[in-house]
VEXLO-454178 format. One record per residue (C-alpha): residue number from 1; residue in three letters; chain; x, y, z. Coordinates in nm, 4 decimals. Each point is the difference from the previous one (the first is absolute). Layout:
N
REC / NUM / ALA / A / X / Y / Z
...
END
This chain:
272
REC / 1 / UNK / A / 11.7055 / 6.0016 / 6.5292
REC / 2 / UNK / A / 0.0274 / -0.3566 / -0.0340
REC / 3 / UNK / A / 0.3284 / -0.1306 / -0.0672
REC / 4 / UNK / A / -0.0047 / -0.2416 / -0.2967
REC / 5 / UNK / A / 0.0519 / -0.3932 / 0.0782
REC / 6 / UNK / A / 0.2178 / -0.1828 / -0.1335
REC / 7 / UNK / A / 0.1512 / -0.3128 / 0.0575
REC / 8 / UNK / A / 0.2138 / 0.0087 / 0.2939
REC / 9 / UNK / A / -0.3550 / 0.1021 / 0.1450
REC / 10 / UNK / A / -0.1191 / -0.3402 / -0.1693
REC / 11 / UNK / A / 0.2677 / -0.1885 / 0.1638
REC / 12 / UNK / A / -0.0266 / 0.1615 / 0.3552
REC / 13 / UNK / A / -0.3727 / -0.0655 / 0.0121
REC / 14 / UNK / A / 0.0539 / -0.3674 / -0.1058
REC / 15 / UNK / A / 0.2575 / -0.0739 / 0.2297
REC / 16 / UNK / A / -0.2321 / 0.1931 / 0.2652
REC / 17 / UNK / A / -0.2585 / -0.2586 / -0.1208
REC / 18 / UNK / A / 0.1672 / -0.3065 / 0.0402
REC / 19 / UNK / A / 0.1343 / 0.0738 / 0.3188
REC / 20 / UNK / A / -0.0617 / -0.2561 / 0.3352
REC / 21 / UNK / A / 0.0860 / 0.2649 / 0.2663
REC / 22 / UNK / A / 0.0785 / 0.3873 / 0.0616
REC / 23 / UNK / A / 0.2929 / 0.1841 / -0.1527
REC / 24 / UNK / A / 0.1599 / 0.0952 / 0.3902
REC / 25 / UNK / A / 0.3798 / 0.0802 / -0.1545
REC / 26 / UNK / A / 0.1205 / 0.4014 / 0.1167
REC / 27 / UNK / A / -0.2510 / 0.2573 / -0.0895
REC / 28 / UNK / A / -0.3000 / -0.2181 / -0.0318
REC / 29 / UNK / A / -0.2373 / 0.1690 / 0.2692
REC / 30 / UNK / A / 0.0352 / 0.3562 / -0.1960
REC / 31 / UNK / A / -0.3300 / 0.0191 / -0.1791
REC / 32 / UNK / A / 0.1331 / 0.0373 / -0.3861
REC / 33 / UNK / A / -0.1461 / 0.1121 / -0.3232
REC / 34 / UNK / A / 0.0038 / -0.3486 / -0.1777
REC / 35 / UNK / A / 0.0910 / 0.1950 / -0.3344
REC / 36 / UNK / A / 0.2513 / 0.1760 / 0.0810
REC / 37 / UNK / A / 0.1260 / -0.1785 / 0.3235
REC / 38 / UNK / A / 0.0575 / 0.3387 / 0.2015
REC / 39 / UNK / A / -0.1817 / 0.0718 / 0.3364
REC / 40 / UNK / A / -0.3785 / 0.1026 / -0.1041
REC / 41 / UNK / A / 0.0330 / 0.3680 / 0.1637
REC / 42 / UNK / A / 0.2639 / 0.0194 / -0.2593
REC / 43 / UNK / A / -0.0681 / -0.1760 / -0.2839
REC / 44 / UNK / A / 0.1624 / 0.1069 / -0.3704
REC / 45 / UNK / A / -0.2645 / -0.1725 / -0.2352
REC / 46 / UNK / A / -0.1108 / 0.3227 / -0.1415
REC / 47 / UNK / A / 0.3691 / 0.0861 / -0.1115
REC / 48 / UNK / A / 0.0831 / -0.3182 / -0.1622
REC / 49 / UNK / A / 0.2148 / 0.0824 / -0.3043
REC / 50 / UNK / A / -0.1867 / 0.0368 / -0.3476
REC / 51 / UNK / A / 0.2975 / -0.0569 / -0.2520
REC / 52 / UNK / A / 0.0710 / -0.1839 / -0.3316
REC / 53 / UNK / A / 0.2697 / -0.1922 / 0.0008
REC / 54 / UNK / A / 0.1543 / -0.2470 / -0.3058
REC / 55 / UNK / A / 0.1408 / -0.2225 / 0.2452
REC / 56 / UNK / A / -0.1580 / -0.3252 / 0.1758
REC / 57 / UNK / A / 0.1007 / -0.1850 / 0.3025
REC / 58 / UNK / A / -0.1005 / -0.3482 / 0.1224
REC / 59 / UNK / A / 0.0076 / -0.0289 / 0.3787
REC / 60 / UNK / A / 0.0608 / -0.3493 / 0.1621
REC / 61 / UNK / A / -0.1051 / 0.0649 / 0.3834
REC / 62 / UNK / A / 0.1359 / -0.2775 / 0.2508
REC / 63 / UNK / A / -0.3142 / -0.1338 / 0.2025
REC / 64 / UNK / A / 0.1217 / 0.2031 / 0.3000
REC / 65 / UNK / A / 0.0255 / 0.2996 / -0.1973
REC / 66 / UNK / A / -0.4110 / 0.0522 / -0.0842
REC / 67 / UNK / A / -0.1198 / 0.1095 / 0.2866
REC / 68 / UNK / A / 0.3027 / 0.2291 / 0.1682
REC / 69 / UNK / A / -0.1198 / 0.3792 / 0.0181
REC / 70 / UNK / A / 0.3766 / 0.0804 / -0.0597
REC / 71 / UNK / A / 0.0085 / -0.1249 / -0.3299
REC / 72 / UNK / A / 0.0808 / 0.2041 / -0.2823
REC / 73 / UNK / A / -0.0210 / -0.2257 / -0.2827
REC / 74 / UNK / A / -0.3528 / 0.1423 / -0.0291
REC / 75 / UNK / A / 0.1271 / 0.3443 / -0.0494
REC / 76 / UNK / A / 0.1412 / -0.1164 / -0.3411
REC / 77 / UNK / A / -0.3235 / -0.1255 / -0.0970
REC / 78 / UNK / A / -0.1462 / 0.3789 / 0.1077
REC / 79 / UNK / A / 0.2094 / 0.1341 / -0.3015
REC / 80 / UNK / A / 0.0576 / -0.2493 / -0.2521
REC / 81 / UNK / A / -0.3947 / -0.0236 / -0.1302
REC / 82 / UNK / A / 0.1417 / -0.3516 / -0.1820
REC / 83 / UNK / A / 0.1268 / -0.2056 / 0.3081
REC / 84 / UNK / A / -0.0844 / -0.3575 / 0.0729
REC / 85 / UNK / A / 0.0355 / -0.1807 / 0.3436
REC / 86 / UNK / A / 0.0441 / -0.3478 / 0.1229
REC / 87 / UNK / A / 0.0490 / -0.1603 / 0.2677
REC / 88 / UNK / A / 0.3038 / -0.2496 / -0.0262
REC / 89 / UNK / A / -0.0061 / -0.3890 / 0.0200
REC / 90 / UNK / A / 0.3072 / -0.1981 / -0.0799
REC / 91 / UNK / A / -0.1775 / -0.3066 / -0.1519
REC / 92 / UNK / A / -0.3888 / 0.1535 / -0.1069
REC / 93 / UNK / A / 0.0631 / 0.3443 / -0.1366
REC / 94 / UNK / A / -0.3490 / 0.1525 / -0.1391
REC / 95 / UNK / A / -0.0369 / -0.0876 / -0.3668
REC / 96 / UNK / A / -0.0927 / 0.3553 / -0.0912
REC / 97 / UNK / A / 0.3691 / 0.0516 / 0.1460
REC / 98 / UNK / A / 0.1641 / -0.2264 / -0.2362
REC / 99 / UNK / A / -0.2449 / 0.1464 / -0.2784
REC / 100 / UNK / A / 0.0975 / 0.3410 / 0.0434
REC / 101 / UNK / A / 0.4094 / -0.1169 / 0.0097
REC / 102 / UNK / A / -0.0354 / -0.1401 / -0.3107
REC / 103 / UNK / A / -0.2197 / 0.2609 / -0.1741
REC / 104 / UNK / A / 0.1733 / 0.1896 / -0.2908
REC / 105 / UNK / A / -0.0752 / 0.3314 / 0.0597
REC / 106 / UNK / A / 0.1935 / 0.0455 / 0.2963
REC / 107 / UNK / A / 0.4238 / -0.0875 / 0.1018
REC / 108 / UNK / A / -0.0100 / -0.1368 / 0.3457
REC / 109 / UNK / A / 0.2832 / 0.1415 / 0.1916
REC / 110 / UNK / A / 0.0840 / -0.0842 / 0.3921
REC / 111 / UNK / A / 0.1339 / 0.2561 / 0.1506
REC / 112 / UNK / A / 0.2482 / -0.1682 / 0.2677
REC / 113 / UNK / A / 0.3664 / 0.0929 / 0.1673
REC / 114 / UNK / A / 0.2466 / -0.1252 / -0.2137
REC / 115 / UNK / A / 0.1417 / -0.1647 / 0.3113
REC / 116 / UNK / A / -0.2260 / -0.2552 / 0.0145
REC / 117 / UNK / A / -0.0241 / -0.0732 / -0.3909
REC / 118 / UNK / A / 0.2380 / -0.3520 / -0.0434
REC / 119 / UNK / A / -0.0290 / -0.0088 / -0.3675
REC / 120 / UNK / A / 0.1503 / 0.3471 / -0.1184
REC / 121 / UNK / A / -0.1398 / -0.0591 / -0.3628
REC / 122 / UNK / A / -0.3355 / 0.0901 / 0.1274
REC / 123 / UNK / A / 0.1499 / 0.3303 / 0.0569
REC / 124 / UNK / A / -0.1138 / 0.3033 / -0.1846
REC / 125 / UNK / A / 0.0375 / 0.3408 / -0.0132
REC / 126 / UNK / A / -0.2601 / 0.2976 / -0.0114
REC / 127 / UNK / A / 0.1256 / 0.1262 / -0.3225
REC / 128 / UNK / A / -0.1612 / -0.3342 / -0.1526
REC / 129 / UNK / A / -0.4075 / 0.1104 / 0.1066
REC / 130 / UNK / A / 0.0746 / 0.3400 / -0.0937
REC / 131 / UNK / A / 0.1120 / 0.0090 / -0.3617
REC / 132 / UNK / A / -0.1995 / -0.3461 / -0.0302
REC / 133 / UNK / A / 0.2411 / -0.1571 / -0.0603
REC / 134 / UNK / A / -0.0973 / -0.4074 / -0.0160
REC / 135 / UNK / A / 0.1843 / -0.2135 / 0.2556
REC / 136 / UNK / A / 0.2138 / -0.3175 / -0.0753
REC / 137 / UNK / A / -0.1638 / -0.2924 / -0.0637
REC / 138 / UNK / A / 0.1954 / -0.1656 / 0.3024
REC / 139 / UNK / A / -0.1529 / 0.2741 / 0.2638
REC / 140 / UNK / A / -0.3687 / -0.0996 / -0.1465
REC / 141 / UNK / A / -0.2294 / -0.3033 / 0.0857
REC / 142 / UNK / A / 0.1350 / -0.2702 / -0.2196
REC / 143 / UNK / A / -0.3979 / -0.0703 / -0.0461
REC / 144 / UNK / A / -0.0453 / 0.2789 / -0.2458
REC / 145 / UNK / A / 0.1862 / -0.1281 / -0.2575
REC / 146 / UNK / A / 0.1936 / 0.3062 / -0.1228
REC / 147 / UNK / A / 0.1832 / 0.0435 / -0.3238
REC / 148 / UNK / A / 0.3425 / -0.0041 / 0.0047
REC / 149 / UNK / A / 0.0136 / 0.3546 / -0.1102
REC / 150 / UNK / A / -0.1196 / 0.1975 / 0.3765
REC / 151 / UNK / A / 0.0079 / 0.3061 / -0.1849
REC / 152 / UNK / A / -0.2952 / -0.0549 / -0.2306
REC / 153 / UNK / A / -0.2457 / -0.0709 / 0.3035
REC / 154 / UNK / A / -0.2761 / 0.2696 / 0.0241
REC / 155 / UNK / A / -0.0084 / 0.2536 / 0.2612
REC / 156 / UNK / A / -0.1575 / -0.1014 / 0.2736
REC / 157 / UNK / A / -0.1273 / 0.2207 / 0.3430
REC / 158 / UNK / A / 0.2324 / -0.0258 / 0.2980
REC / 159 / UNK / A / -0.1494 / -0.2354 / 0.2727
REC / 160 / UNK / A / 0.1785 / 0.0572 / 0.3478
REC / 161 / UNK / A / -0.0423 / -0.2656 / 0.1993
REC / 162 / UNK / A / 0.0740 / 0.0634 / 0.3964
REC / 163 / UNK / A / 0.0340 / -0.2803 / 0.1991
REC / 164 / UNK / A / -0.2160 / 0.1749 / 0.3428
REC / 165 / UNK / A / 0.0932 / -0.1538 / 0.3522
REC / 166 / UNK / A / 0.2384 / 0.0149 / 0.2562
REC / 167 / UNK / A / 0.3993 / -0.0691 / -0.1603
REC / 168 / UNK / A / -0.0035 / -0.3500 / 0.1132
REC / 169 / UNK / A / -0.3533 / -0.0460 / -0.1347
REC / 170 / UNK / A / 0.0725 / 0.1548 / -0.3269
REC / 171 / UNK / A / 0.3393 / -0.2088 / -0.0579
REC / 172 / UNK / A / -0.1931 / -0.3024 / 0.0167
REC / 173 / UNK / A / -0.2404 / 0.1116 / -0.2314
REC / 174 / UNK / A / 0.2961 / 0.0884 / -0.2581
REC / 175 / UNK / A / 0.2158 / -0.3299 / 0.0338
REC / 176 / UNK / A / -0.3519 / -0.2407 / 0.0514
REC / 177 / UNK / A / -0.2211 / 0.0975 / -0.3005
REC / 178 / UNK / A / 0.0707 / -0.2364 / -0.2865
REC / 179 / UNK / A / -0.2067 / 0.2336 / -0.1815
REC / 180 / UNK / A / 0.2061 / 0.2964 / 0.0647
REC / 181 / UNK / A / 0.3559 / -0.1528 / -0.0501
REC / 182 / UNK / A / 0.0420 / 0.1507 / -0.3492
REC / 183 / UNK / A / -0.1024 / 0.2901 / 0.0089
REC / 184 / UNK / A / 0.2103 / 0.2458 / -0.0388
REC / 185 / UNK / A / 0.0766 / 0.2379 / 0.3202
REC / 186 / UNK / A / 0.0885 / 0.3623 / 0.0378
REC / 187 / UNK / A / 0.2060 / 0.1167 / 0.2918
REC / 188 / UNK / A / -0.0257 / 0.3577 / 0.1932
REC / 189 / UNK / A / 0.2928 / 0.0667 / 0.1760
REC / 190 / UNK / A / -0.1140 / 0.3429 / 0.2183
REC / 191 / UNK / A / 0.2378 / 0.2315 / 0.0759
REC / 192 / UNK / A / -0.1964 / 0.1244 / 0.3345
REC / 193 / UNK / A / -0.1529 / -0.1892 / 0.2725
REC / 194 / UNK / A / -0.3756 / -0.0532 / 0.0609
REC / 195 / UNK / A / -0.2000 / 0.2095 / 0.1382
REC / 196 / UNK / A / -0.2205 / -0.2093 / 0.0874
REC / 197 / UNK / A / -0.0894 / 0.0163 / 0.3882
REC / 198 / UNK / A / -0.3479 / -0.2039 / 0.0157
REC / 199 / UNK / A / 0.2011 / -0.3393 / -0.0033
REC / 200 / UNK / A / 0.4198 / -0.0653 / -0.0063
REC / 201 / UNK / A / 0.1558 / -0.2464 / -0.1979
REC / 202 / UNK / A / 0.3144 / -0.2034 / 0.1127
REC / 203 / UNK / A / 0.1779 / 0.1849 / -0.2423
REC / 204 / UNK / A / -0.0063 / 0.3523 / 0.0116
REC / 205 / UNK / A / 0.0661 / 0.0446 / -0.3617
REC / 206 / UNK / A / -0.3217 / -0.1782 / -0.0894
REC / 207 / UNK / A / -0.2449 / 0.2283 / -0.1113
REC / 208 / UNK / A / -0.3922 / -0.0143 / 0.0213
REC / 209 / UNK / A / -0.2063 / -0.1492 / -0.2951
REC / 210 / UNK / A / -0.1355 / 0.3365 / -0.1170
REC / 211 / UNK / A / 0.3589 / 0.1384 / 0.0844
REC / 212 / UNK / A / 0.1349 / -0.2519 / -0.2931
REC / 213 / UNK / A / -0.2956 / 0.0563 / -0.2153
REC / 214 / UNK / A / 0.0851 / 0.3634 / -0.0299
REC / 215 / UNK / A / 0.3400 / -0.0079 / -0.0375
REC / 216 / UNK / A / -0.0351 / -0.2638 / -0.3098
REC / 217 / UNK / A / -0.2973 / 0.2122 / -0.1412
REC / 218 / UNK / A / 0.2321 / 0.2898 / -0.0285
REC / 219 / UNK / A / 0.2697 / -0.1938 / -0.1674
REC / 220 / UNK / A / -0.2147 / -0.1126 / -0.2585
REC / 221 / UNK / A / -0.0730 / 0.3968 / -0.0469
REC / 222 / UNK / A / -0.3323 / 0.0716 / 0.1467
REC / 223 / UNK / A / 0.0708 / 0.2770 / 0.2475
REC / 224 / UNK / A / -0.3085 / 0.0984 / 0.0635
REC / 225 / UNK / A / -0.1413 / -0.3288 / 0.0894
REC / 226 / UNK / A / 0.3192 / -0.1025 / 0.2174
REC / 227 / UNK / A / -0.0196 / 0.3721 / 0.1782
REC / 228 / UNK / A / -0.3678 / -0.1035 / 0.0551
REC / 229 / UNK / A / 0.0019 / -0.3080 / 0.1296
REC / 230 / UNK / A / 0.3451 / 0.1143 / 0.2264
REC / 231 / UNK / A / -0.2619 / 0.3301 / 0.1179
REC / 232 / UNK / A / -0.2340 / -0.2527 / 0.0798
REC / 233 / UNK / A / 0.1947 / -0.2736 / 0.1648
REC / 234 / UNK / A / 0.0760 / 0.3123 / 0.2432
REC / 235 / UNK / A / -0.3946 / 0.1093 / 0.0447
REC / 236 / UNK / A / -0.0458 / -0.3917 / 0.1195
REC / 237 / UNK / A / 0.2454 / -0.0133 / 0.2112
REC / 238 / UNK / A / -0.0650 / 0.3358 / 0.1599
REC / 239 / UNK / A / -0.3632 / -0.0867 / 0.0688
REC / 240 / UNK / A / 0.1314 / -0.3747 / 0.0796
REC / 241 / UNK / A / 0.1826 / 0.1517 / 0.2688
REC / 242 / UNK / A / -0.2497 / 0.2451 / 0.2039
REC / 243 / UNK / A / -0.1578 / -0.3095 / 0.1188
REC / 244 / UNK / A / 0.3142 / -0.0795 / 0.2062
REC / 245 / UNK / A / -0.0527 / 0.1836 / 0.3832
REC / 246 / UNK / A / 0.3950 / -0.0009 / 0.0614
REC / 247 / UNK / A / 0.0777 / 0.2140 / -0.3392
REC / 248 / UNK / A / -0.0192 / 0.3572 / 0.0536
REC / 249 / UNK / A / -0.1933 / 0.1056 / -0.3305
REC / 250 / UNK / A / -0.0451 / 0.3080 / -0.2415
REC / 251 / UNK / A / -0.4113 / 0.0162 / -0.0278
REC / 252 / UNK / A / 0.0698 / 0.2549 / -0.2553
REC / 253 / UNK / A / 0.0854 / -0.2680 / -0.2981
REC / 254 / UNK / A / 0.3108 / 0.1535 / -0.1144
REC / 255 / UNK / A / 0.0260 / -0.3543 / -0.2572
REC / 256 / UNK / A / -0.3413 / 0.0250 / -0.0611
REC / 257 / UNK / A / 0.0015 / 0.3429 / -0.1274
REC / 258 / UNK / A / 0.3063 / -0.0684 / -0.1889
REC / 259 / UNK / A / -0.1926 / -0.2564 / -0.1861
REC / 260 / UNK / A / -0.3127 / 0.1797 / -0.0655
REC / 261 / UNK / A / 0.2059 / 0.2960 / -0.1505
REC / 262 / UNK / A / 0.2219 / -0.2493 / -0.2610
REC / 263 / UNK / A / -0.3616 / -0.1238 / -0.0846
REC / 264 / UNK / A / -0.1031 / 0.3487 / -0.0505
REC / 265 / UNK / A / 0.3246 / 0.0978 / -0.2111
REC / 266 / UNK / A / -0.0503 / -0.3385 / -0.2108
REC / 267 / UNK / A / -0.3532 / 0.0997 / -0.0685
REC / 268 / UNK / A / 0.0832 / 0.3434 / -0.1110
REC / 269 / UNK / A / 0.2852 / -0.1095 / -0.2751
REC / 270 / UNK / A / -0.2753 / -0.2750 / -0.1303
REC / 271 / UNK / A / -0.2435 / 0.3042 / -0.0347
REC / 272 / UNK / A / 0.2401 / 0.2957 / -0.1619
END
């Protein structure tokens, strides 16, 4: 099985394309899958998720970010079938970028710490995406011209917008993006630490990309789709992590068969 492109694929292999010299950061002499990232001797393609989903996302990758093996930014893009990526500039953002911002049929949300958010009217809470419920017209782009009445707006498709790089990377991408400033943001405060062992933050309450992603798709009530992508953020990072020599490793999957037997489960209550 082939796993289905989409385009974080897009953006590695452009990146990949454009680049003057060989990616030599930690892992790069494991011989990878370029799908799916994982070591080839144990690559997932053929279990990538097959789901339907609602929800979109929007994924703004720092330059550094592309190419990294580790990153799970991707894995979001795996489940969520409508997921757009970019890579980030300050100054020349892609115009399809600013096109798909401004396009009516979706409610661009970043999803950021509340920490780090100076301007607490751009706050919101979860309870506003899932009754769809309109936002105030201060949290919105003054560009769009809203009546004065938020309430009457149309419902519009959740767009989660991640901000994917390291935390000092993705801060500057929050507080340097004119055309991000007024948009409104939705902050995950997780009670439990990451589990993410591929690559540690500064902070140890800073979670993984796909770690966020799933916790946010579950508060907006898709279970399924958050218990999928949280199944498969585990698969990755289980098959991530054989590569590594000093790791002492379970070759019988235990994540991996976890996974495929949700899938299997999900499949059944579609069918009966």
């Amino acid at each position: 099985m082939t796993m289905r492109i989409h385009q974080v694929h897009s953006l590695y292999q452009s990146r990949l394309d454009r680049a003057t010299k060989p990616f030599n950061a930690r892992g790069s002499k494991v011989v990878r899958c370029q799908f799916c990232q994982v070591t080839e001797k144990h690559c997932i393609c053929s279990h990538q998720p097959n789901i339907q989903s609602d929800i979109s996302a929007l994924i703004i990758m720092s330059d550094n970010e592309i190419l990294k093996p580790s990153n799970t930014g991707r894995l979001i893009a795996d489940i969520l079938k409508d997921t757009h990526a970019f890579q980030w500039s300050r100054t020349e953002p892609e115009q399809a970028l600013l096109a798909l911002l401004k396009d009516n049929k979706y409610q661009p949300v970043i999803i950021f710490p509340e920490d780090y958010v100076d301007e607490k009217s751009r706050l919101i809470q979860v309870e506003d995406l899932v009754k769809q419920e309109k936002l105030t017209e201060q949290a919105l782009p003054k560009e769009q011209g809203l009546p004065k009445d938020a309430n009457s707006i149309p419902s519009k498709k959740p767009l989660l917008i991640f901000l994917d790089g390291s935390w000092r990377e993705a801060r500057k991408m929050f507080r340097k993006s004119d055309y991000l400033v007024n948009l409104p943001v939705l902050s995950v405060n997780p009670d439990t630490v990451s589990n993410y062992m591929m690559r540690k933050s500064d902070n140890e309450k800073h979670l993984a990309t796909a770690e966020v992603a799933s916790l946010v798709i579950n508060m907006l009530g898709d279970s399924n789709t958050a218990q999928m992508l949280s199944l498969w953020f585990d698969t990755f990072k289980e098959g991530y992590l054989l590569s590594k020599t000093r790791l002492k490793h379970d070759l019988s999957k235990p994540m991996l068969a976890k996974y495929v037997q949700f899938t299997k489960n999900i499949e059944h209550r579609v069918t009966t």
